[in-house]
Kinemage of the C-alpha trace (Angstrom):
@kinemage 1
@onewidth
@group {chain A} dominant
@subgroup {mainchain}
@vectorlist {calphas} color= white
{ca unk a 1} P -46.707 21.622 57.375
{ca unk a 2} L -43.820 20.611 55.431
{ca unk a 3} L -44.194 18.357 52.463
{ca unk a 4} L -42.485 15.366 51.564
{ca unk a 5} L -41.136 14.531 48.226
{ca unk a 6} L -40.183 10.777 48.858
{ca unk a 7} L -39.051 8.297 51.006
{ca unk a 8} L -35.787 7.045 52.707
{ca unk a 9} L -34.341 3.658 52.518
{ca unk a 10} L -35.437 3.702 55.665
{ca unk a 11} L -38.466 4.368 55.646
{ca unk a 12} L -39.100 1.803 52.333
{ca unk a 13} L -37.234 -0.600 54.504
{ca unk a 14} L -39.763 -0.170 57.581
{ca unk a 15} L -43.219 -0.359 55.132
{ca unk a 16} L -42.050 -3.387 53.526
{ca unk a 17} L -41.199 -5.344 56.698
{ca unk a 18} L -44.864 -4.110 57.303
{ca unk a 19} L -46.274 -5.562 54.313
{ca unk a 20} L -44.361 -8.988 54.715
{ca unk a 21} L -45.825 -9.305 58.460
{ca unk a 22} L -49.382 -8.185 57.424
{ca unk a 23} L -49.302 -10.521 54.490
{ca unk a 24} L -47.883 -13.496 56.750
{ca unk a 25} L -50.246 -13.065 59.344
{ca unk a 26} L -52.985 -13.815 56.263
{ca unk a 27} L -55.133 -16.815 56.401
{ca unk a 28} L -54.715 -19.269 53.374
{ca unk a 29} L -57.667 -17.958 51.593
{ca unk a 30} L -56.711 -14.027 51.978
{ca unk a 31} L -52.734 -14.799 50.620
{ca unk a 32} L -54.319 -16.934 47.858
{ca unk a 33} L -56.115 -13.925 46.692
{ca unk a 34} L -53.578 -11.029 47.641
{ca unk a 35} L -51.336 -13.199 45.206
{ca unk a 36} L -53.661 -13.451 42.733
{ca unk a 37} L -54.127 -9.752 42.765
{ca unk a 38} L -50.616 -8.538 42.600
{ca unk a 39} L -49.545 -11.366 39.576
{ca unk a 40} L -52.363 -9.260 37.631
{ca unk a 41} L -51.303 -6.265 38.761
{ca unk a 42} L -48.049 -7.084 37.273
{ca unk a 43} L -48.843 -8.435 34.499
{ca unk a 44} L -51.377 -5.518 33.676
{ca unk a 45} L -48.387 -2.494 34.017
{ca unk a 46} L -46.040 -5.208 32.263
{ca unk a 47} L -47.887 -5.410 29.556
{ca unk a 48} L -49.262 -1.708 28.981
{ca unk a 49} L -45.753 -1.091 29.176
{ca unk a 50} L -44.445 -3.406 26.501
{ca unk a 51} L -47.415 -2.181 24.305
{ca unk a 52} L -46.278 1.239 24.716
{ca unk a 53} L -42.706 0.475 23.505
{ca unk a 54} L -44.180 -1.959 20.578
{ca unk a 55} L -47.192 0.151 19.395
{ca unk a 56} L -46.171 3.831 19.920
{ca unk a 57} L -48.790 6.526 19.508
{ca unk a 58} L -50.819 6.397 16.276
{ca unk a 59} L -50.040 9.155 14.375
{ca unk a 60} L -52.794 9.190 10.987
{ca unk a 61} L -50.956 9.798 7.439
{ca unk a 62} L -50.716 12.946 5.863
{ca unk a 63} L -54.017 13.608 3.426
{ca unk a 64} L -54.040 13.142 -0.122
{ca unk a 65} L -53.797 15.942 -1.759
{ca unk a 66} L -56.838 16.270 -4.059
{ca unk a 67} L -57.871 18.827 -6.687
{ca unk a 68} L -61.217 20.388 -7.792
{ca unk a 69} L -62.360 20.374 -11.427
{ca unk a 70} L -65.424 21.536 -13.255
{ca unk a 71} L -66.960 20.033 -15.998
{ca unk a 72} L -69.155 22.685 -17.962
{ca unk a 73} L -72.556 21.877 -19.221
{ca unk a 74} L -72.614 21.455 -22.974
{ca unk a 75} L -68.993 20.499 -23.518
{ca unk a 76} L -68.107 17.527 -26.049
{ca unk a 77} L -65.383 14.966 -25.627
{ca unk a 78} L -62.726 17.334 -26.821
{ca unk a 79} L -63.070 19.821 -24.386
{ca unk a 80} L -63.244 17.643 -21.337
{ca unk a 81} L -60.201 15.426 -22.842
{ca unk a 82} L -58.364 19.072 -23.244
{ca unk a 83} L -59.148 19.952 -19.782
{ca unk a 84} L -57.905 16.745 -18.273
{ca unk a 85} L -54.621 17.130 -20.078
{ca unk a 86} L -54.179 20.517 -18.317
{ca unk a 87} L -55.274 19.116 -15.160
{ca unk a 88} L -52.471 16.814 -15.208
{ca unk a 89} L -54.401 12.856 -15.308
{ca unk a 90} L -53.568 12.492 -18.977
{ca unk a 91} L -50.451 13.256 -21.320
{ca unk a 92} L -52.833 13.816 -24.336
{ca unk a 93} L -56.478 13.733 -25.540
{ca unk a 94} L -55.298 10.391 -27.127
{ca unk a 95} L -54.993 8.940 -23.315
{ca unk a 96} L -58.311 10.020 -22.851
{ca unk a 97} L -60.549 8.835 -25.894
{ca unk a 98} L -58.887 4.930 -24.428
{ca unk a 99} L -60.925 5.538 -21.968
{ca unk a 100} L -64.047 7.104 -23.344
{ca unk a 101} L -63.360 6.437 -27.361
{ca unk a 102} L -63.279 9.012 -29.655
{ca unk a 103} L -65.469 11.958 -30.027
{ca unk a 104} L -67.026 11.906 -33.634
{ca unk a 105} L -65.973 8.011 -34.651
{ca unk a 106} L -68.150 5.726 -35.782
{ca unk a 107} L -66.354 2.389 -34.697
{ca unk a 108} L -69.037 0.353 -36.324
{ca unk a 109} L -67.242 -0.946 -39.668
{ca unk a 110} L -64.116 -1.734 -37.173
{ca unk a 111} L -66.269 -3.813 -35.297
{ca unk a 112} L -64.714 -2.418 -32.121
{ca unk a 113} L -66.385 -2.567 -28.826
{ca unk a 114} L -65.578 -0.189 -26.295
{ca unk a 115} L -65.090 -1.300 -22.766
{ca unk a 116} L -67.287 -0.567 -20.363
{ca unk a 117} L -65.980 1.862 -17.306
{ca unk a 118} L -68.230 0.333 -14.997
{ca unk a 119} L -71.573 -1.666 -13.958
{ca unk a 120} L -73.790 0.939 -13.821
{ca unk a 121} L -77.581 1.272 -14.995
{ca unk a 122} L -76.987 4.378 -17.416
{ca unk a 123} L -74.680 2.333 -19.326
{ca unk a 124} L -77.107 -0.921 -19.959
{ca unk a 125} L -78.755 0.170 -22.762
{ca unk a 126} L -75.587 2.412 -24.557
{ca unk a 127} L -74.669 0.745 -27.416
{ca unk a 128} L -71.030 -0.466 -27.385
{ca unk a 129} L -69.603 0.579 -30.600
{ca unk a 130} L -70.313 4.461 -29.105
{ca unk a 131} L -68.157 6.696 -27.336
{ca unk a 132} L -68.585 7.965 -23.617
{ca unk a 133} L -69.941 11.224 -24.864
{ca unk a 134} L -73.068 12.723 -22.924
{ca unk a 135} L -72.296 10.512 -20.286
{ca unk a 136} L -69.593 12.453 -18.271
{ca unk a 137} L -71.621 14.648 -15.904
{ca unk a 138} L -71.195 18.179 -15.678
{ca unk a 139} L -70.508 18.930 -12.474
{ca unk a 140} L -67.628 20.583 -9.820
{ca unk a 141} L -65.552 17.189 -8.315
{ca unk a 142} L -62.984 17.423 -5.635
{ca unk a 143} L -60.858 14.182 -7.094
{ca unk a 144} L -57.368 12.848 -5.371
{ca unk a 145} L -53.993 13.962 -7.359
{ca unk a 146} L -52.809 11.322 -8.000
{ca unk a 147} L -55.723 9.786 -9.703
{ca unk a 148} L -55.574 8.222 -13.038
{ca unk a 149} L -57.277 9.001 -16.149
{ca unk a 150} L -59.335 6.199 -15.918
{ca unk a 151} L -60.621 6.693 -11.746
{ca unk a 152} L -61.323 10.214 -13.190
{ca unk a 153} L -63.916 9.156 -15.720
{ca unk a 154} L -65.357 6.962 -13.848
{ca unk a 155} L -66.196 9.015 -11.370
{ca unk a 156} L -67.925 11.319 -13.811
{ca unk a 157} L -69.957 8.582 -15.132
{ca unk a 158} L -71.142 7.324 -11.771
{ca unk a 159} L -72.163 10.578 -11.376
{ca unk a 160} L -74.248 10.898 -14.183
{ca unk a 161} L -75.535 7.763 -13.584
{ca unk a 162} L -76.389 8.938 -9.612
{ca unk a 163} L -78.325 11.928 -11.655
{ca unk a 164} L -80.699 9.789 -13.252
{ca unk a 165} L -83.514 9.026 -11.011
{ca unk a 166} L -86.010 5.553 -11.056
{ca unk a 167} L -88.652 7.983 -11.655
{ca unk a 168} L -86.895 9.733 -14.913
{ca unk a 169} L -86.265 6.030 -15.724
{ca unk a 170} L -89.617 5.320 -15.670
{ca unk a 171} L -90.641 8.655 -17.524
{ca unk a 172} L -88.250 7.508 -20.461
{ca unk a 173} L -89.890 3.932 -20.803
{ca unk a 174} L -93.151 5.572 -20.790
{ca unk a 175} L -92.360 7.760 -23.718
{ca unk a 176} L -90.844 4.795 -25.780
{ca unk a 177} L -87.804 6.266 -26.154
{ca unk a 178} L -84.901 4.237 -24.481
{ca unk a 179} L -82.370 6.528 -22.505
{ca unk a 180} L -79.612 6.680 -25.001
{ca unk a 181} L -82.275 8.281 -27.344
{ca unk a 182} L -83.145 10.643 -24.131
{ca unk a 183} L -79.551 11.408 -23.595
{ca unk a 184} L -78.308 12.054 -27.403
{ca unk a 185} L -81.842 14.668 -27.761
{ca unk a 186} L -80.343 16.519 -24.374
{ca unk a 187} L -77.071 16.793 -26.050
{ca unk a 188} L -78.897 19.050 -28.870
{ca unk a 189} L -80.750 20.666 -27.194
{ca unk a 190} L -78.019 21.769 -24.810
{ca unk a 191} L -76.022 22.656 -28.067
{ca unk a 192} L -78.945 24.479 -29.735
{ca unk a 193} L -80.976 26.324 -27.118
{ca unk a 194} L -79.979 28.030 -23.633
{ca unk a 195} L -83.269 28.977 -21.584
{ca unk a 196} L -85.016 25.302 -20.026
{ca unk a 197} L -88.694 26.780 -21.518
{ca unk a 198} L -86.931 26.754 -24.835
{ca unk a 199} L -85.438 23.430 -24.437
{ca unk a 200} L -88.892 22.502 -23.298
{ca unk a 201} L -90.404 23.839 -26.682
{ca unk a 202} L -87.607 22.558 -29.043
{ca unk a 203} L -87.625 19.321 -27.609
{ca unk a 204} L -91.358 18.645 -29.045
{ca unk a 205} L -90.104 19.932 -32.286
{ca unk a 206} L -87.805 17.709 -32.327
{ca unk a 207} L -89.205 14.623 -30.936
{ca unk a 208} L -92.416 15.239 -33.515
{ca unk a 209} L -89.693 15.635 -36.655
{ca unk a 210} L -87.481 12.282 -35.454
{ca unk a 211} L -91.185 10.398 -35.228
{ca unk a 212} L -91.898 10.896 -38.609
{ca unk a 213} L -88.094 10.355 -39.857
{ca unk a 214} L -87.438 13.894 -40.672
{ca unk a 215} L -83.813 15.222 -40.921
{ca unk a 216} L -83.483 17.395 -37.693
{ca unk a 217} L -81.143 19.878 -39.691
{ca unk a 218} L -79.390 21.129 -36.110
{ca unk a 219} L -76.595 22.911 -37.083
{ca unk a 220} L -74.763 21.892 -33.847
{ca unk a 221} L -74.443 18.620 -34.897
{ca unk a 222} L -72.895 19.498 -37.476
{ca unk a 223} L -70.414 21.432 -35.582
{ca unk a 224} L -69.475 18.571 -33.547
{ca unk a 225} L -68.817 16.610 -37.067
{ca unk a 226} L -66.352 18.666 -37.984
{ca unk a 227} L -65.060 19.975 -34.745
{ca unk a 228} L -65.806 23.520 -35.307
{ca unk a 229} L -66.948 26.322 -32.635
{ca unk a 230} L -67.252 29.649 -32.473
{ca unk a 231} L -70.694 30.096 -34.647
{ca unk a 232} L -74.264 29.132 -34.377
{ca unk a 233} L -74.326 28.948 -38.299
{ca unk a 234} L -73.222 26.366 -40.986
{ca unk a 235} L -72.321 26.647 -44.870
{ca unk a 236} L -73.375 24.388 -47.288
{ca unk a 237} L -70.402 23.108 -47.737
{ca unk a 238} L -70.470 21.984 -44.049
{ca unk a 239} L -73.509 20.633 -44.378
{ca unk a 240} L -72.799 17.899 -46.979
{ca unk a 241} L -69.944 16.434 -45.135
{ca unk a 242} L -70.275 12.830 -44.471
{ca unk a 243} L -71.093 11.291 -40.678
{ca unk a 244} L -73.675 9.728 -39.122
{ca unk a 245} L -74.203 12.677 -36.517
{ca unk a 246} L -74.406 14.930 -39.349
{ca unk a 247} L -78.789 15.956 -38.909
{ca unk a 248} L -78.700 17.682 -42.381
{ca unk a 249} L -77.268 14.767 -44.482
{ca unk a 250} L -79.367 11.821 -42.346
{ca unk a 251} L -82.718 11.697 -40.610
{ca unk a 252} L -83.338 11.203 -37.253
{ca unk a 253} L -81.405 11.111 -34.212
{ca unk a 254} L -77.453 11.460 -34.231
{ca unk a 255} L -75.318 8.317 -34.169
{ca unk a 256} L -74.720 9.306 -30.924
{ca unk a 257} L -74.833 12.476 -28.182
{ca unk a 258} L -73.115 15.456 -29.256
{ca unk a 259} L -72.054 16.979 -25.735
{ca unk a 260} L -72.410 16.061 -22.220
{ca unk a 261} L -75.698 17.994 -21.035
{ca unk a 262} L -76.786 19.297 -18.056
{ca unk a 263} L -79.679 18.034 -15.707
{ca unk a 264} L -82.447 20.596 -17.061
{ca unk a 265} L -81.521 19.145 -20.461
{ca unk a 266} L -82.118 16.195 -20.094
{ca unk a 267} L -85.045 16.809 -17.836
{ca unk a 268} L -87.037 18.689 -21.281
{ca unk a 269} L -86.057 15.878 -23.524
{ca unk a 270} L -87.963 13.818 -21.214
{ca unk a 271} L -90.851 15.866 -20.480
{ca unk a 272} L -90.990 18.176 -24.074
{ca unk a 273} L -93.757 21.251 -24.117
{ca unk a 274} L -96.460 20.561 -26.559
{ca unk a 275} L -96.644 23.420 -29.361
{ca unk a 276} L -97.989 23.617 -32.949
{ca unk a 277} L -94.378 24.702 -34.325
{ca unk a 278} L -92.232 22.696 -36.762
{ca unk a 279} L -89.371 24.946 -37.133
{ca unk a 280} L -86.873 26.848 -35.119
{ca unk a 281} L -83.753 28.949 -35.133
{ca unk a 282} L -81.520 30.160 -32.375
{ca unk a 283} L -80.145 33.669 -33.188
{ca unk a 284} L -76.610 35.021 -32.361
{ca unk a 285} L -77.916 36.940 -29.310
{ca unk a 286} L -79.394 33.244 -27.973
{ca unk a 287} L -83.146 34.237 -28.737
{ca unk a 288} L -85.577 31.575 -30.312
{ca unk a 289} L -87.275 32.157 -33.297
{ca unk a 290} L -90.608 29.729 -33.696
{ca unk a 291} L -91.890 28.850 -37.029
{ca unk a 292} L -95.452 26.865 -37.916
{ca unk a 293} L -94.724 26.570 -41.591
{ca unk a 294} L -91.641 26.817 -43.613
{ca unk a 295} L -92.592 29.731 -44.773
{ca unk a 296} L -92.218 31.636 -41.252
{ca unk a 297} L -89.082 30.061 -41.039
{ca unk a 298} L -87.373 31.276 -44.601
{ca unk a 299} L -88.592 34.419 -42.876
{ca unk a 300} L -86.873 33.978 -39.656
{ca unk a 301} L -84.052 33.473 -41.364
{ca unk a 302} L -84.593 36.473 -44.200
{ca unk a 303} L -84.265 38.251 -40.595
{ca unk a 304} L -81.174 36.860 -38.976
């Protein structure tokens, strides 16, 4: 059998004289339709073909590049700002308290308001002369390059604010306590304590001492006035220094949060263990020490 790989003129010649006769021999009604069939015909492979030259194949863009970042559980303002600034979405700290105000600042006697980042339900009841702090969710985040500093906090809010469940709404209304209060007494307790039955125990301490207007006397707090680290203790010297977060110098609750705290922190401000203690003290190995009078706590201390 041979194959064939085309035709002749010939042959071409021959099968169209065949068409023309077959398609003059049709009745009105069969050419009417034959026509109507080839002009669609034609202008179906006409126009596939012109969309093929106009609209070549799509070809999708090249992805953004994105990075991953981790916010750590107990870090303040300064360390996430710091962190940002080597991530590359901010020249300095500076660019980033625009966003989120400064850690530390009471912007009250300015009369400043800050701008909010967003609409979002963790932000209705934070009062606007306060920074951003405790509101930046610690968390890992896989966030484009190119982002700015501002699309990078927001994100972080919106994620603390996804975080925060109807039901732990609903918890905090119960208690009396609005969620700013909820949020700055994770911030301690993230600062003061590590283990969640701790936090648990520390947070009743703490909520029991703020009910009856006691000075909380955290030491952390006072760390985050005066933007030191590396010790759990304070001096008195430390202790006297004037701000509204400082817990020695001013009862109750801090101006504001002190760090941005993690889920379980927030979880045993909102759901404290009941105990009979009044006093604590976290050691430099992280262990508790529990005190029912001041007494056992001079003692705890006589200790450390």
């Amino acid at each position: 059998m041979v194959c064939r790989r085309g035709w002749s003129g010939r042959e071409l010649t021959g099968v169209s004289k065949l068409i023309i006769d077959h398609f003059l021999a049709m009745s009105f009604n069969q050419k009417t339709i034959f026509t109507s069939i080839f002009i669609c015909f034609i202008i179906f492979t006409g126009g596939f073909w012109y969309y093929k030259k106009i609209y070549p194949k799509y070809v999708p863009p090249p992805l953004k590049p994105e990075l991953t970042i981790t916010i750590i559980p107990g870090w303040n303002l300064r360390q996430v700002a710091e962190y940002l600034v080597k991530q590359g979405f901010a020249s300095s700290s500076r660019d980033v308290y625009k966003i989120t105000g400064k850690p530390a600042y009471d912007y009250r006697p300015a009369a400043l308001v800050l701008p909010k980042i967003d609409e979002l339900k963790i932000l209705n009841d934070k009062p606007a002369h306060i920074s951003l702090e405790g509101y930046l969710a610690p968390e890992t985040y896989r966030i484009y390059q190119d982002s700015d500093i501002q699309e990078v906090i927001a994100k972080l809010v919106a994620q603390r604010d996804k975080q925060i469940t109807d039901e732990m709404r609903n918890d905090a209304q119960k208690s009396g306590r609005s969620f700013f209060e909820i949020l700055t007494m994770a911030s301690i307790l993230e600062k003061e304590v590590t283990a969640a039955g701790d936090k648990s125990l520390v947070a009743d301490i703490l909520w029991r001492r703020y009910d009856k207007n006691w000075a909380l006397q955290v030491d952390s707090s006072v760390h985050y006035a005066i933007n030191k680290t590396g010790t759990v203790f304070t001096t008195k010297q430390e202790r006297d220094f004037v701000s509204p977060w400082n817990t020695y110098k001013y009862p109750g609750l801090p101006l504001g949060p002190i760090a941005n705290p993690g889920l379980d922190s927030i979880k045993a401000a909102l759901h404290p263990e009941k105990n009979a203690y009044w006093y604590f003290l976290t050691g430099k190995d992280g262990a508790v020490y529990y005190g029912k009078t001041l007494e056992e706590h001079n003692n705890n201390k006589a200790k450390l």
